[in-house]
FIMARGU-715513 format. One record per residue: residue number from 0; residue in three letters; x, y, z of N, C-alpha, C in turn. Coordinates in Angstrom, 3 decimals. Layout:
! FIMARGU-715513
+-----+---------+----------+----------+----------+----------+----------+----------+----------+----------+----------+
! num ! residuo !     n.xx !     n.yy !     n.zz !    ca.xx !    ca.yy !    ca.zz !     c.xx !     c.yy !     c.zz !
+-----+---------+----------+----------+----------+----------+----------+----------+----------+----------+----------+
! NUM !     ALA !        X !        Y !        Z !        X !        Y !        Z !        X !        Y !        Z !
...
+-----+---------+----------+----------+----------+----------+----------+----------+----------+----------+----------+
***
This chain:
! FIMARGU-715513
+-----+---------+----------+----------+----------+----------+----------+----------+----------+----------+----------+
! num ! residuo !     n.xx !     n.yy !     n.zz !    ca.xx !    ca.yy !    ca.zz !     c.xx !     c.yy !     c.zz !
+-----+---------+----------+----------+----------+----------+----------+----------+----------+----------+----------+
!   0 !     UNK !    4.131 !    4.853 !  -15.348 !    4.827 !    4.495 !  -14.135 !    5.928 !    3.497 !  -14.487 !
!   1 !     UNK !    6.982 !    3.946 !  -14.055 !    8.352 !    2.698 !  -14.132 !    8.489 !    1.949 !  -13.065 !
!   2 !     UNK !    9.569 !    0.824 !  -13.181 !    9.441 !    0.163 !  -11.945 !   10.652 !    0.974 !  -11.495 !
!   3 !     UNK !   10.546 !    0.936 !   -9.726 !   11.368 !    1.228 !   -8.979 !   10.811 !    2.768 !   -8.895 !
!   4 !     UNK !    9.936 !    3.706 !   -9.204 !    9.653 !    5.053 !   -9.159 !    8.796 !    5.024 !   -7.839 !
!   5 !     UNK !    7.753 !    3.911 !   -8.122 !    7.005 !    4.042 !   -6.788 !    6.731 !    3.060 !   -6.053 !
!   6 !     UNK !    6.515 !    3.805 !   -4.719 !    6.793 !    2.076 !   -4.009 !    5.381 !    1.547 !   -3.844 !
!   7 !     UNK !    3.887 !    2.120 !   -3.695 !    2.560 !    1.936 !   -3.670 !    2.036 !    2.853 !   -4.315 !
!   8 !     UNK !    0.825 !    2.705 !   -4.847 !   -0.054 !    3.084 !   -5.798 !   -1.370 !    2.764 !   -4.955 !
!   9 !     UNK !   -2.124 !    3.938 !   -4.442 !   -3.294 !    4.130 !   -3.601 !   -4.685 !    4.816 !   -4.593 !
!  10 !     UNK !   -5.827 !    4.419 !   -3.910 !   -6.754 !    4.698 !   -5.075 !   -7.571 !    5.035 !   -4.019 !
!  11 !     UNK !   -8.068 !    6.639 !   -4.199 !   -8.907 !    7.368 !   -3.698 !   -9.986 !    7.551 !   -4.838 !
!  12 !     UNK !  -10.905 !    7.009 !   -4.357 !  -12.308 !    7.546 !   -5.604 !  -12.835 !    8.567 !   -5.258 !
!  13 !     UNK !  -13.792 !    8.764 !   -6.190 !  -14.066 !   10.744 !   -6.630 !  -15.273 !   10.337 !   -5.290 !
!  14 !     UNK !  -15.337 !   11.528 !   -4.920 !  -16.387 !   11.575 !   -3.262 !  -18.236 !   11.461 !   -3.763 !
!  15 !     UNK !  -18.941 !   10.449 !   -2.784 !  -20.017 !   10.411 !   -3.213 !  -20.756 !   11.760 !   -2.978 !
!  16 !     UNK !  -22.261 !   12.055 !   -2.930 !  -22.888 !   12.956 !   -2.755 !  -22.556 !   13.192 !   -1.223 !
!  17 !     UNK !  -22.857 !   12.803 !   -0.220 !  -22.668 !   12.336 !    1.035 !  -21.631 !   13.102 !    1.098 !
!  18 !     UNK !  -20.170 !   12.589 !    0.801 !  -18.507 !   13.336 !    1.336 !  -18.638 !   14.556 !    0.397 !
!  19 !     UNK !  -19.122 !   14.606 !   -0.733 !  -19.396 !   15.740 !   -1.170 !  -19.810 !   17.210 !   -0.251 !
!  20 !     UNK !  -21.071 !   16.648 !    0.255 !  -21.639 !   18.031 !    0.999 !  -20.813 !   18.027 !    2.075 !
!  21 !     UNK !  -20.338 !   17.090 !    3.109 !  -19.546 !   17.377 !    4.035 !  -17.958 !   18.107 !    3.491 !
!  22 !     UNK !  -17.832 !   18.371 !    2.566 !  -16.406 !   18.340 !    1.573 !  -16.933 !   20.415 !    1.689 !
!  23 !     UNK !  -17.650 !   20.408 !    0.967 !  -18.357 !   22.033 !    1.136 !  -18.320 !   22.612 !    2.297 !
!  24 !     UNK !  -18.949 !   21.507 !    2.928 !  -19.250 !   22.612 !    4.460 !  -17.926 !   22.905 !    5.081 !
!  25 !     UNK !  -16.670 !   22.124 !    5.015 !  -15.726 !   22.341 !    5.106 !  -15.571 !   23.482 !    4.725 !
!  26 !     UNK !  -15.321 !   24.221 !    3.367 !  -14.713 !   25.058 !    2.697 !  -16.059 !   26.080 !    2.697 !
!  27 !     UNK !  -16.343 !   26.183 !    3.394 !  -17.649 !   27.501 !    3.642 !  -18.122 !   27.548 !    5.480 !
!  28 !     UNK !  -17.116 !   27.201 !    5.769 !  -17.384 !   27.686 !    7.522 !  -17.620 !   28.173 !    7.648 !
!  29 !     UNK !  -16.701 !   29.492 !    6.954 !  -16.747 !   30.741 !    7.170 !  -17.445 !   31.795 !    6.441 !
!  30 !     UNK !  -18.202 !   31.429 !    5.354 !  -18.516 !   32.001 !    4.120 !  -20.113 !   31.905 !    4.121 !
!  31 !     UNK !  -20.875 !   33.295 !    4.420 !  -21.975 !   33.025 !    4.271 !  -22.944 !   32.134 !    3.753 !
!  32 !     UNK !  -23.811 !   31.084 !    3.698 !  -24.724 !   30.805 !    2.770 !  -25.519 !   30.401 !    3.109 !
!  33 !     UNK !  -26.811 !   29.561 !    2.268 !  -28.084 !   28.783 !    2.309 !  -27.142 !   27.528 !    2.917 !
!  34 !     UNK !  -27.293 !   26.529 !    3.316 !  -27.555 !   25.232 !    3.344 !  -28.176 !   24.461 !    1.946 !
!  35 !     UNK !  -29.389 !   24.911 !    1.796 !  -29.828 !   24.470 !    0.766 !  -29.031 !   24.333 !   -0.310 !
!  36 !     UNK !  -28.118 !   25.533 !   -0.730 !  -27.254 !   25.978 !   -1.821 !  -26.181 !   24.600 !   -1.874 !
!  37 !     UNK !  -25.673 !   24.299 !   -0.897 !  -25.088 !   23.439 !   -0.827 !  -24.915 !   22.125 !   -0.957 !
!  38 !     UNK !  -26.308 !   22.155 !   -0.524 !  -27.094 !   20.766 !   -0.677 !  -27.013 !   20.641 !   -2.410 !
!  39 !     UNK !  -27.612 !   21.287 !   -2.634 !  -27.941 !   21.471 !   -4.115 !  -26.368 !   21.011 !   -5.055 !
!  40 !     UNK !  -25.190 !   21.638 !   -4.359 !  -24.298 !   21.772 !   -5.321 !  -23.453 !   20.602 !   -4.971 !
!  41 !     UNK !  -24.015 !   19.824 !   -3.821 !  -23.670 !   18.110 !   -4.178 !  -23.902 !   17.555 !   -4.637 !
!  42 !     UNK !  -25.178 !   17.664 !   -4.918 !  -25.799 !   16.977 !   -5.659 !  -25.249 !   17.020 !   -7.590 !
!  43 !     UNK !  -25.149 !   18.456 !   -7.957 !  -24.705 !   19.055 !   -9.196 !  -23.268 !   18.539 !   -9.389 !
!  44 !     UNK !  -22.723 !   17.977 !   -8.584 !  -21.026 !   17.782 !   -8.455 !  -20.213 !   16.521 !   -9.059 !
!  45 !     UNK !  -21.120 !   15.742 !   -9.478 !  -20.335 !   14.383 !   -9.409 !  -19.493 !   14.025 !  -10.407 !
!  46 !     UNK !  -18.393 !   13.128 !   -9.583 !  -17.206 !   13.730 !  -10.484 !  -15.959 !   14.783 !   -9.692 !
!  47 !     UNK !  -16.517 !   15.497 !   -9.127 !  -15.781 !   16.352 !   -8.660 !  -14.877 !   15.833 !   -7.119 !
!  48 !     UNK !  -13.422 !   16.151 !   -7.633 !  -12.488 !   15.808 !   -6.587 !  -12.746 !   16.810 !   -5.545 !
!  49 !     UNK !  -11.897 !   16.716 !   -4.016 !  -12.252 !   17.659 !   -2.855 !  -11.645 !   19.072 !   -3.696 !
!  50 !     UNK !  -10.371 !   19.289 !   -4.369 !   -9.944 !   20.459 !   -4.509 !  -10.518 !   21.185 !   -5.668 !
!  51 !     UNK !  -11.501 !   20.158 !   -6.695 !  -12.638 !   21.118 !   -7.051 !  -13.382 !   21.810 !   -6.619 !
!  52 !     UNK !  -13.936 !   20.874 !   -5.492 !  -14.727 !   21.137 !   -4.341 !  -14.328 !   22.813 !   -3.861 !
!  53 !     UNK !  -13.241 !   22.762 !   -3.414 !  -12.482 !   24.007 !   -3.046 !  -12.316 !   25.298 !   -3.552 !
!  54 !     UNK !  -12.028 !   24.854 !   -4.779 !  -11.813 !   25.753 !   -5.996 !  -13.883 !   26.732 !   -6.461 !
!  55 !     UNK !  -14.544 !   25.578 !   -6.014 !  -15.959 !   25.849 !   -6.400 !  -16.315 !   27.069 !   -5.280 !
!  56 !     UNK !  -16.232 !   26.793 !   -4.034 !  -16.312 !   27.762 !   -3.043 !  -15.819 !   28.766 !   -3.040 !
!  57 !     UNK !  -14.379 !   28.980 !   -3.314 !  -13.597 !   30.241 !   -3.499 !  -14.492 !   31.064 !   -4.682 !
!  58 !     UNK !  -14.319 !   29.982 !   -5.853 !  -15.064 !   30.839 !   -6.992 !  -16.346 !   31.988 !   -6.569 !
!  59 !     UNK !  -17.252 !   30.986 !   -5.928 !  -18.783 !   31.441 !   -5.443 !  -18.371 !   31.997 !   -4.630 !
!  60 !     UNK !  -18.066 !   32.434 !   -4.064 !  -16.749 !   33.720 !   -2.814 !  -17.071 !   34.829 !   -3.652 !
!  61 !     UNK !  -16.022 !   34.856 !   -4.324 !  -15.242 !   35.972 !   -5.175 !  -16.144 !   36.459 !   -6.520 !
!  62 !     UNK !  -16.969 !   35.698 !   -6.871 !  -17.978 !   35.945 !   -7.712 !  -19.476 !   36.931 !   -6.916 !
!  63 !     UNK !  -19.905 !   36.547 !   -5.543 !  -20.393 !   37.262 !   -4.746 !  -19.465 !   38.903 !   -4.577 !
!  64 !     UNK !  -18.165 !   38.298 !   -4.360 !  -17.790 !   39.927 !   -3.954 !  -17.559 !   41.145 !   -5.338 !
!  65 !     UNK !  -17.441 !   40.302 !   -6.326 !  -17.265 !   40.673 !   -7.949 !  -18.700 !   41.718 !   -7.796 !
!  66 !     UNK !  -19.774 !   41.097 !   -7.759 !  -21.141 !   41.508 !   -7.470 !  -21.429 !   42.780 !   -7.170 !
!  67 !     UNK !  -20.562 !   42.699 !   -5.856 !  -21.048 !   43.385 !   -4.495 !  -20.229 !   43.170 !   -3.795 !
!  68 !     UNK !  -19.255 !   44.156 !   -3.529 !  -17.918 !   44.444 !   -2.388 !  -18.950 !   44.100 !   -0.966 !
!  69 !     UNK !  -19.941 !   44.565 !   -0.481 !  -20.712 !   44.332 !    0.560 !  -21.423 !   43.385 !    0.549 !
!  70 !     UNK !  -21.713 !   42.144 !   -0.116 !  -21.891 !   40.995 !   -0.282 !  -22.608 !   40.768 !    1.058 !
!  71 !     UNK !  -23.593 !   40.313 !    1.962 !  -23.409 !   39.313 !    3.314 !  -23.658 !   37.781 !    2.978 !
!  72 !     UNK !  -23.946 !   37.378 !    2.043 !  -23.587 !   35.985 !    1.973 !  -23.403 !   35.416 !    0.323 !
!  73 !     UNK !  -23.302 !   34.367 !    0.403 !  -23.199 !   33.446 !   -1.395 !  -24.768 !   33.120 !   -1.605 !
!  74 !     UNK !  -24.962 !   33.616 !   -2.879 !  -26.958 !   32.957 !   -2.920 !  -26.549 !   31.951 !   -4.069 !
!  75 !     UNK !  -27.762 !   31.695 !   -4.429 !  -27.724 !   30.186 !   -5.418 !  -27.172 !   30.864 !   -7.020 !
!  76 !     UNK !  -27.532 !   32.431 !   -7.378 !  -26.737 !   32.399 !   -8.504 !  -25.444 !   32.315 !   -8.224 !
!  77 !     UNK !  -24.803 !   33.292 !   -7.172 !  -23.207 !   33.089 !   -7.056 !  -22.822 !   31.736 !   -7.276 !
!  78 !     UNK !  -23.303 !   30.555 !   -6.729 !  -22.742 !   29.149 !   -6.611 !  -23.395 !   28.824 !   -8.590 !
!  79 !     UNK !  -24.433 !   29.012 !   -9.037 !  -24.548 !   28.614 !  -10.350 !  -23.602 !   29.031 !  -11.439 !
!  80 !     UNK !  -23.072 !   30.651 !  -11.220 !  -22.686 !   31.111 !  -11.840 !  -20.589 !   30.443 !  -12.095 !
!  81 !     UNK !  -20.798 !   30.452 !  -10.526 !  -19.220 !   29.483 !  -10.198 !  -19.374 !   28.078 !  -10.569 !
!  82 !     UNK !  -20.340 !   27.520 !  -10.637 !  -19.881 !   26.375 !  -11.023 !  -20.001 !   26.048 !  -13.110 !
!  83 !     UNK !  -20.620 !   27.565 !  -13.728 !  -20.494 !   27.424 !  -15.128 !  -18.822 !   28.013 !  -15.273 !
!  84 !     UNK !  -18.069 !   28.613 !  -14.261 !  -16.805 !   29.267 !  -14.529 !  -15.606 !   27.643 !  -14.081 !
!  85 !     UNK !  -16.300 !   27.379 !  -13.201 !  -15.376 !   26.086 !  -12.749 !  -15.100 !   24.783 !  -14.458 !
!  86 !     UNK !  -13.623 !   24.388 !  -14.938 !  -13.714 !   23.760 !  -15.346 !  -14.279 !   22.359 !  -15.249 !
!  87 !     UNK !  -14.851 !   21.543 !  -16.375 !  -14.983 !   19.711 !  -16.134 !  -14.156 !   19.642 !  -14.998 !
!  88 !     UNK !  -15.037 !   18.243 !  -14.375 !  -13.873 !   17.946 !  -13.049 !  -12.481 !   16.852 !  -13.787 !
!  89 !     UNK !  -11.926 !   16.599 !  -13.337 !  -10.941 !   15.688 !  -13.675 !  -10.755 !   14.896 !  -13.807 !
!  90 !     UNK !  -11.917 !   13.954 !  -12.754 !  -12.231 !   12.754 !  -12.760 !  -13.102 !   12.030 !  -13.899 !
!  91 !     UNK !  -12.867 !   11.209 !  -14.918 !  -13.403 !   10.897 !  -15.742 !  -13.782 !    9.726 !  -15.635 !
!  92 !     UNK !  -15.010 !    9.127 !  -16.651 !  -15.213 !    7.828 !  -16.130 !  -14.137 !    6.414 !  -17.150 !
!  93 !     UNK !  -13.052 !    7.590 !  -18.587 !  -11.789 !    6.698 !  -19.048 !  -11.044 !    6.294 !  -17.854 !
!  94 !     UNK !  -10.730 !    7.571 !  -16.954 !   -9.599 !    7.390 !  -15.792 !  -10.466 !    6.246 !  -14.753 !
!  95 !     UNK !  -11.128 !    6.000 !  -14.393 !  -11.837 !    5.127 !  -13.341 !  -11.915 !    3.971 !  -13.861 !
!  96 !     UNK !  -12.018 !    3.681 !  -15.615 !  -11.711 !    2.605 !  -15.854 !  -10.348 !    2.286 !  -15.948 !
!  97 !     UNK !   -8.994 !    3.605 !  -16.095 !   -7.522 !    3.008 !  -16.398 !   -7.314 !    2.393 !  -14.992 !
!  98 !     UNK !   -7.919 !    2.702 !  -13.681 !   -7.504 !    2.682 !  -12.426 !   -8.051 !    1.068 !  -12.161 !
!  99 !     UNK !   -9.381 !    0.929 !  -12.563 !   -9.688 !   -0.832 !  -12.291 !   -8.690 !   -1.851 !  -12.911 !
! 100 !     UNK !   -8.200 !   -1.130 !  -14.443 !   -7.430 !   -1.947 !  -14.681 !   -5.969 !   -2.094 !  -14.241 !
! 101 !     UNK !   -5.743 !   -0.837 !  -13.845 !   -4.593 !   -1.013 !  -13.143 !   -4.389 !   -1.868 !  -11.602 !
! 102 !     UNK !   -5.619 !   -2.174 !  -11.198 !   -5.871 !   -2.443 !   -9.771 !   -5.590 !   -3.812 !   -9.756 !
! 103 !     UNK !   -6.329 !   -4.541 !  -11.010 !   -6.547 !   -5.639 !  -11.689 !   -5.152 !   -5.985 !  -11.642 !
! 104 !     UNK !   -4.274 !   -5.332 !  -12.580 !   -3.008 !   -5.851 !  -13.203 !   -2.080 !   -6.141 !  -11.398 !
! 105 !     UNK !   -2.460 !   -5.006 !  -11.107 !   -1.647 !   -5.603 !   -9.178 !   -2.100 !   -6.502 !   -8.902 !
! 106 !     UNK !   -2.888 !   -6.719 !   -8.291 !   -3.346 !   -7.550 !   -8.049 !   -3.059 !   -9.130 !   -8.071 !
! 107 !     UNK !   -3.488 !   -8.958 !   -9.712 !   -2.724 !  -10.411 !  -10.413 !   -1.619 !  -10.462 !  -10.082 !
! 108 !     UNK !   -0.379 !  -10.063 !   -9.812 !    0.849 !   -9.785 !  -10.043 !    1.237 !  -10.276 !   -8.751 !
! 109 !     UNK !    0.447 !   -9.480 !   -7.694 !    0.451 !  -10.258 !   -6.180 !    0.425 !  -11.621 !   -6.016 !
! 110 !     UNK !    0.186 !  -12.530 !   -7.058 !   -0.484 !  -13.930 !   -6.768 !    0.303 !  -14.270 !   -6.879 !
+-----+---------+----------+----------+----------+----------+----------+----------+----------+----------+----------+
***
């Protein structure tokens, strides 16, 4: 980052289990499944930003219809199988430490 590029620097952390499953149910309104499945794949998630999140559902979608054009819902392999196709999430725990220190260095700087 240079100076003068940005005018604030905001820090969204990676979603707990909690915004996690509400993050899913979002992106499966419409998309058959367990509950349970879901439950489950918050739990399996951490780490994972919302548009992983996103990316995980579509996968377990399209991996169901891969299956089975007549599909009626996502079961727990579709979601296992999507989340061994889904890359690492992005969020790392180097980046969560560059971000404290960056938070740090504002901070100070504010004083």
């Amino acid at each position: 980052m240079r100076p003068g590029r940005i005018d604030r620097a905001l820090y969204c952390r990676a979603p707990d289990e909690d915004e996690r499953l509400r993050i899913l149910k979002i992106h499966c309104k419409r998309i058959p499944h367990d509950e349970a499945d879901l439950i489950r794949m918050a739990r399996e998630t951490v780490m994972f930003s919302g548009a992983e999140l996103a990316a995980l559902c579509n996968t377990a979608s399209l991996t169901a219809l891969r299956q089975d054009i007549h599909a009626t819902k996502v079961t727990s392999a579709h979601w296992d199988a999507a989340l061994k196709q889904c890359p690492e999430p992005t969020i790392t725990i180097e980046m969560l430490r560059q971000f404290a220190s960056f938070r740090m260095r504002g901070s100070q700087q504010q004083q």
